[in-house]
Each structure stands twice: as structure tokens, then as C-alpha cells.
C-alpha positions as CSV (number, residue, x, y, z in Angstrom):
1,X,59.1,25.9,19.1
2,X,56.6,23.2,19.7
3,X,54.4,24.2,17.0
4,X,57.3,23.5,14.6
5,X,57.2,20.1,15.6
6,X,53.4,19.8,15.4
7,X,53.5,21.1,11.8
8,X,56.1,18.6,11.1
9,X,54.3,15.7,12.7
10,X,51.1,16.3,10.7
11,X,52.9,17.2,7.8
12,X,55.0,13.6,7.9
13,X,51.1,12.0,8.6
14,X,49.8,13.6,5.7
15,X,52.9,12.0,3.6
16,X,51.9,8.8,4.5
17,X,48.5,9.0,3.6
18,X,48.8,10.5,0.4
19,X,52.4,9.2,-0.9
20,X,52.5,5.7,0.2
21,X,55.5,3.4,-0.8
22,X,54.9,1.4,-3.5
23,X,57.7,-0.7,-4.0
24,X,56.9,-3.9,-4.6
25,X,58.7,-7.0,-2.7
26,X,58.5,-10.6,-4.5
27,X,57.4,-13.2,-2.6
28,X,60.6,-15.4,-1.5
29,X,60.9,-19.0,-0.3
30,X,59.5,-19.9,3.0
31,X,61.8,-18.3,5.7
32,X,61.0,-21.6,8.2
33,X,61.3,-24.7,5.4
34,X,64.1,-22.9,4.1
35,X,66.2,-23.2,7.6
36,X,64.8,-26.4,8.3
37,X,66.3,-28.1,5.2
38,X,69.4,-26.6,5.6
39,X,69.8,-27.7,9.0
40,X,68.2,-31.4,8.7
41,X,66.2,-30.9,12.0
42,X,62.1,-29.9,12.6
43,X,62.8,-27.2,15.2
44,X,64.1,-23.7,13.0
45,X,65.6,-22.5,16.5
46,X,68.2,-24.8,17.0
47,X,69.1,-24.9,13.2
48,X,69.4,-21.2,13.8
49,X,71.4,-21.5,17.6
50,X,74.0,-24.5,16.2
51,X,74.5,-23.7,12.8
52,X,73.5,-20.1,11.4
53,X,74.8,-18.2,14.3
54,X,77.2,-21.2,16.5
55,X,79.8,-18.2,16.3
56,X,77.6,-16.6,18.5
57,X,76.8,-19.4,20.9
58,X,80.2,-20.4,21.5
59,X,80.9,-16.7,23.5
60,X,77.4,-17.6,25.0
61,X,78.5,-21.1,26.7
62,X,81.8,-18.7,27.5
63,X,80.1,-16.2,28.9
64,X,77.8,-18.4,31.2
65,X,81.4,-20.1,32.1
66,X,83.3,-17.1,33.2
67,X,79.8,-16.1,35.0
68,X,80.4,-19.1,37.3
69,X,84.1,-18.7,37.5
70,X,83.7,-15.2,39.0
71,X,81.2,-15.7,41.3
72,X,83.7,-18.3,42.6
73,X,86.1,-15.5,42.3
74,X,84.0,-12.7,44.3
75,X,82.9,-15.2,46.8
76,X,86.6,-17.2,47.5
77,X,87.6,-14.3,50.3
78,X,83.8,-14.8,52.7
79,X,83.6,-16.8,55.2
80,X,81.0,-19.9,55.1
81,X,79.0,-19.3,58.4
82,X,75.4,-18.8,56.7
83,X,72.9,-21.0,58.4
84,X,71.7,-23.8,55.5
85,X,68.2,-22.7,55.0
86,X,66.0,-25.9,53.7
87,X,62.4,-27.3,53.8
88,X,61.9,-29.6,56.8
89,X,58.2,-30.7,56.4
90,X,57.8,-34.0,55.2
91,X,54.6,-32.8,52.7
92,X,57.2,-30.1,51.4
93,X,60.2,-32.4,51.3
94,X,58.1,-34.9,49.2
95,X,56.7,-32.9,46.6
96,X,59.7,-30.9,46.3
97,X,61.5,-34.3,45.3
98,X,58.5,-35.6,42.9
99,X,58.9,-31.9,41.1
100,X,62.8,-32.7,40.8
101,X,62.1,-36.0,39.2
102,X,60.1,-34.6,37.0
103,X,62.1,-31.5,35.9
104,X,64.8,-34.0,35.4
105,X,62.9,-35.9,32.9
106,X,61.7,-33.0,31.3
107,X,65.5,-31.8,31.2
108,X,67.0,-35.3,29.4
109,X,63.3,-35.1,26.9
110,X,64.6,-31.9,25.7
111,X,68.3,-32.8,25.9
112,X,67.7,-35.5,23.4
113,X,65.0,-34.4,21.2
114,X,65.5,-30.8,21.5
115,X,66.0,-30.6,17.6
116,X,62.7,-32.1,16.9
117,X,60.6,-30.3,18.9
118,X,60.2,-27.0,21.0
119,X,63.5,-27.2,23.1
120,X,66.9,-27.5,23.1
121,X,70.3,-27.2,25.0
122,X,69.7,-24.6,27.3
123,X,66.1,-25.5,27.8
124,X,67.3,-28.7,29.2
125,X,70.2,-27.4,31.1
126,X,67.7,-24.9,33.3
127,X,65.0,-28.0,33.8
128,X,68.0,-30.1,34.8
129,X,69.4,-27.1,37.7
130,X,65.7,-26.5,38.7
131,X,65.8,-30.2,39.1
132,X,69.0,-30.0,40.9
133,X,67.6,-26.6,43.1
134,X,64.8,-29.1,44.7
135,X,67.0,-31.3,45.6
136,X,69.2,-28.8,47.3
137,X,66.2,-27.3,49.5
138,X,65.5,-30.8,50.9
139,X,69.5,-32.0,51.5
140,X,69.7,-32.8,54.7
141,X,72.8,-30.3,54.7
142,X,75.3,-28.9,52.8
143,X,77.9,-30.8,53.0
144,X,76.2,-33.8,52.1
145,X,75.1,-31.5,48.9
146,X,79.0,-30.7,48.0
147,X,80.4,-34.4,49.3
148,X,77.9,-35.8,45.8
149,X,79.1,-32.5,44.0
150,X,81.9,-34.0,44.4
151,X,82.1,-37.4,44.1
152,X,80.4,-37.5,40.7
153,X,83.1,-35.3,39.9
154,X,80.3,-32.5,38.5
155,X,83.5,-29.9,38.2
156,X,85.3,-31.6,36.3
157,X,82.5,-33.0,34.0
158,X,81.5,-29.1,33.6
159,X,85.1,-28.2,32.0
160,X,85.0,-31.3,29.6
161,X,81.7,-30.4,28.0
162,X,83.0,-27.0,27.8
163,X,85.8,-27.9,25.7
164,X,84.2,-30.5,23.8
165,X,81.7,-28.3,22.6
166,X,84.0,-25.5,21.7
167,X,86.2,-28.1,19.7
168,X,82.8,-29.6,17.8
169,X,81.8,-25.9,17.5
170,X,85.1,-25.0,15.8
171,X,85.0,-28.4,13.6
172,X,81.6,-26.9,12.1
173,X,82.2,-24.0,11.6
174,X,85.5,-25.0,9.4
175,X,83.0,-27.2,7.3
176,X,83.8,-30.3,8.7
177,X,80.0,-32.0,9.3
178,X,78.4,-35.2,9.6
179,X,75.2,-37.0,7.7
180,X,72.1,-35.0,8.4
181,X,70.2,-38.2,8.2
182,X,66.7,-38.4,7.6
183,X,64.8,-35.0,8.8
184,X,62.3,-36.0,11.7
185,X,64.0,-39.1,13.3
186,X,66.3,-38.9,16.6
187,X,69.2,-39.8,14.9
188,X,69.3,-36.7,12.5
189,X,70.6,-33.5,12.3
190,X,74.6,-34.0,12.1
191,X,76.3,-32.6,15.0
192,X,73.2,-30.2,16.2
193,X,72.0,-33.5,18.9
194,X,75.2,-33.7,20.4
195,X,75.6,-30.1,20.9
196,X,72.0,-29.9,22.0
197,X,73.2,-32.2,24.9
198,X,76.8,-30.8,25.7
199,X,74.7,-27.6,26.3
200,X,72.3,-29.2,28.7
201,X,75.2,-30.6,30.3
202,X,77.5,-27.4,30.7
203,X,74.3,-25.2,31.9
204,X,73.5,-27.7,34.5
205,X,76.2,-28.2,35.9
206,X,77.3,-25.2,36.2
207,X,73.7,-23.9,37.6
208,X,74.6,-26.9,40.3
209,X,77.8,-25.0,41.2
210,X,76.5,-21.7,41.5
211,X,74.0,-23.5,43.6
212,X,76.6,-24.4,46.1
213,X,77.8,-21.6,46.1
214,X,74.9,-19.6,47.1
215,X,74.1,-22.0,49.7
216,X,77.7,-22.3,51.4
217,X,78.0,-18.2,51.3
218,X,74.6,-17.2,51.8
219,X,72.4,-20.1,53.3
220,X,69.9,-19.4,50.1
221,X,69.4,-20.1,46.9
């Protein structure tokens, strides 16, 4: 039986070499310049991610929601008596903070310009819960890590950035859009800045609450 398929595998070779396809295929417009001038932003990606396929990233902020929801949900019935595992070296501490300041820079950079350059929403909103990770390994403990979860009311803020970008989203997609400005400068690109930085928002907060999560149930991140 394995001969069969030999025979058939040379047999499909030979058709290759000696009848190739010769259909001819036009040259088209420029896949890139095309998205980019449709869009009004330098960075194809998050023309494609906001406005060619923002059906698509709507479920994905969804999806990343619900993630966080059920891990709340699986973990609601555990007790909290994990030790709170955390650096306690001073050399550790200290570059552990510098490398939070600096991912948290790096996290607002691509917030904001993410539709000029390499970046974007979720970019920024993993750089901002790195940022927020560092910090946790240093907190003195973990209730003083949920007491400013708390009081900057990060919950909350999660669920309004949510819905705001779902509402936006929805606005888009019925046709409703605003100026797409000049291509190239900050203020360009319609709505795709604003949904850039709802993104970054939603995904880092809610990588701050699994975070505490992790921590409260399992003394680790």
C-alpha cells in the first residue's frame, strides 16, 4: 500500500515541475498604504484591530473580562491563608521599583501614540500590569496592595472602560466617526486613540486584579 502513495507523491512532484500554474495575478495597490489611508493612522495594526476587524475586538476585551470575573468566581469559596511571598532586599526592592517606573512610562508611550508607532492598546495595558507586578513583589503586604486597589477605586474604573469602549465600539461600527485629522500627528486617527487608551486601561487594570487575586489565594504571582 505504501508504494501507492510513493507513486502518487512523485507523480504530484512531477506535475509541478512540468505543468506549472500560469495564471497570472495583476499587481494591486499597496496592501499597507492602502490600510493606512483608510484608517488615518501610521501603524496598519491598529487600523486593522479598531476599525477592519473592531467586531472582533470587542469579544476580545469581553473575553479578557469574563477571564477575570471567573477567576474571582473559582477562587470566591478558598480561604486566604497563603503566606505573601515578596522581595525583601533593599538592591532587589530598588530595581524592582526603577523597572516599574519605567514599564509604566513605556505603558502611557504606547497608550497614547500607539497608532503612530509599533504599539497599541494592549501593548500598553501588559507594560502598565508588569508595571503594576513590581510593585506588588515589593508591597510591604497585601493588604496595603488591596487598601490602594481600593481606594483609587481600580474596580470600578475597570467596568467603566469596559462599557465605554463597547458603546464607542458600537458607535463605529454603525458609521458614526470622527475627523481623521492629519495622518502622522497625535491628534489623528478619529476614535482609534481613545480606544487605544480604554484598552490599556481595561487590560491593566484588570491584570492588577487578577494580581490580587493570585497573591491573596496563593501568596504568588
Amino acid at each position: 500500500m505504501k508504494w501507492i502513495y510513493v507513486i502518487a507523491g512523485v507523480l504530484l512532484f512531477v506535475k509541478i515541475l512540468v505543468l506549472p500554474e500560469t495564471i497570472v495575478v495583476p499587481p494591486g495597490p499597496n496592501l499597507v498604504e492602502t490600510l493606512v489611508a483608510d484608517s488615518g493612522v501610521p501603524n496598519a495594526v491598529s487600523g486593522i484591530i479598531f476599525r477592519n476587524r473592531l467586531y472582533d475586538t470587542i469579544f476580545e476585551v469581553v473575553v479578557f473580562t469574563i477571564a477575570i470575573m471567573g477567576a474571582k468566581y473559582l477562587l470566591a469559596d478558598e480561604v486566604p491563608n497563603a503566606p505573601f511571598y515578596r522581595f525583601t532586599d533593599e538592591p532587589s526592592i530598588v530595581l524592582a521599583r526603577l523597572g516599574a517606573t519605567i514599564t509604566a512610562l513605556v505603558s502611557i508611550e504606547l497608550a497614547i501614540r500607539g497608532h503612530l508607532s509599533p504599539g497599541g492598546g494592549f501593548a500598553a495595558g501588559v507594560a502598565g500590569g508588569t508595571a503594576i507586578g513590581l510593585v506588588a513583589i515589593t508591597a510591604p503586604s497585601s493588604e496595603w496592595l488591596q487598601a490602594l486597589y481600593e481606594r483609587w477605586q481600580a474596580a470600578a474604573l475597570e467596568k467603566v472602560s469596559v462599557l465605554v469602549f463597547i458603546v464607542l465600539a458600537v458607535i463605529t461600527l454603525i458609521g458614526l466617526e470622527l475627523p481623521q485629522g492629519e495622518v502622522g500627528t497625535l491628534l489623528s486617527g478619529g476614535i482609534i486613540p481613545i480606544l487605544n487608551i480604554l484598552v490599556a486601561l481595561k487590560v491593566a487594570l484588570g491584570s492588577w486584579a487578577a494580581i490580587l487575586l493570585f497573591i491573596r489565594y496563593r501568596g504568588l504571582l
